[in-house]
Every structure is written in C-alpha cells, then in structure tokens.
C-alpha positions as CSV (number, residue, x, y, z in Angstrom):
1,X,87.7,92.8,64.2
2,X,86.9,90.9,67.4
3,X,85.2,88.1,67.3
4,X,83.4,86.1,70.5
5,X,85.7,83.2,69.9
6,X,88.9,85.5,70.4
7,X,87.2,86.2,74.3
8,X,88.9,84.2,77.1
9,X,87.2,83.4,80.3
10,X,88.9,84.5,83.3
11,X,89.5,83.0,86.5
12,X,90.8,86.4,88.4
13,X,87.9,86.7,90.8
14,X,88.7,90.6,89.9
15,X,88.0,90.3,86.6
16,X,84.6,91.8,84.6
17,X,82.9,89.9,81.7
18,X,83.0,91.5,78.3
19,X,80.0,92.3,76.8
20,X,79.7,92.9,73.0
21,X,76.2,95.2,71.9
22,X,75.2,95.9,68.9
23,X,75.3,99.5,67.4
24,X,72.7,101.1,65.6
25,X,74.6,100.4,62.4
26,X,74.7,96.6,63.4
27,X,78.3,96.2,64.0
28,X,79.4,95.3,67.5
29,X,80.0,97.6,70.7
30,X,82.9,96.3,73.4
31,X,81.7,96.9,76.1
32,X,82.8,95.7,80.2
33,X,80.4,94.7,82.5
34,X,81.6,96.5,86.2
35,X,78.6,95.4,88.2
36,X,80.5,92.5,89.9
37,X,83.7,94.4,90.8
38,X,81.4,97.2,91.8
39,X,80.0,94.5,94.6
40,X,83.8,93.7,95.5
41,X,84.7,96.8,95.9
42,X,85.1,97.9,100.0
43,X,83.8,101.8,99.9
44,X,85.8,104.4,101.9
45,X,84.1,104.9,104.5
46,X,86.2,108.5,105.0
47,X,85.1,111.4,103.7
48,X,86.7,114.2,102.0
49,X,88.5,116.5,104.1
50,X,86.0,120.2,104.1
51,X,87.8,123.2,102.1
52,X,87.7,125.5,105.0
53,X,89.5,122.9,107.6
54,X,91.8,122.9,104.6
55,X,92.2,126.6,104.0
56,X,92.3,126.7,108.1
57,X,95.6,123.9,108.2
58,X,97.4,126.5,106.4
59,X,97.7,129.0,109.6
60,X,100.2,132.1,109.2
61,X,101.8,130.2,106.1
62,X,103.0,133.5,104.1
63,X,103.8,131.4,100.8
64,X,101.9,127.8,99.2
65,X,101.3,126.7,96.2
66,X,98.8,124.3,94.3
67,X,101.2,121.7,94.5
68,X,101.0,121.2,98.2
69,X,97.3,120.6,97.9
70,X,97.4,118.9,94.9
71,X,100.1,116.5,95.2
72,X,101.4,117.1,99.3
73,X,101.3,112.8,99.5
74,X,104.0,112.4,96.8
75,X,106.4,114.0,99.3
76,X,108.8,115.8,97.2
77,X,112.3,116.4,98.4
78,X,113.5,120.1,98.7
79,X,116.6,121.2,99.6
80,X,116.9,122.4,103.3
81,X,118.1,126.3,102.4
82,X,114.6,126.0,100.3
C-alpha cells in the first residue's frame, strides 16, 4: 500500500503533484494533480482540418483506404509496381 512517506518531490518543472483522497470506504485514492502542466502547456493554435476539404483532397482517386487518413504521417513504404 502507498504510503505519503514513499512520495518524492520532484524538481522536473513538468512534473504534477500526487494527491492522495480518501474513498468512501476510508482507504486512500491516487490521484495526479494536472492543473500546473495544464498552465504549461502551449495550445495548438491550428485547427482540425474540415471533413469535406478532406473528402475534397482526394480528387479522381479511384482507390483509398482508412489507412491513408488514419495513419498517412507514418509514411509507409510501398513498393513502386504498388
């Protein structure tokens, strides 16, 4: 069972505190604390591509699959006859 003693600050100036809350039953919850990293964090300021500019990108293509929308950054090899 974890015990407050067994916790270790941290210096990482990424890290989030543990927080330990009771249950109902009295034993304790382990629980993080995201708050500060939530500060830290820089938003992307991008937004999602729309599903018709994707659906549009597409053109004449006779053939895709869910892999090219999926997973297209992964950049799989194929063989050139393919």
């Amino acid at each position: 069972m974890l015990k407050l003693e067994d916790i270790e600050p941290s210096q990482n100036e990424w890290d989030s505190p543990v927080v330990l809350i009771p249950k109902p039953d009295g034993s304790p919850r382990f629980c993080t604390d995201y708050w500060q990293l939530n500060e830290r964090t820089v938003r992307d300021s991008f937004p999602l591509p729309r599903m018709d500019d994707c659906l549009d990108s597409l053109g004449d293509a006779q053939f895709f699959a869910t892999l090219d929308c999926n997973a297209g950054y992964w950049q799989i090899l194929l063989a050139e006859e393919d």
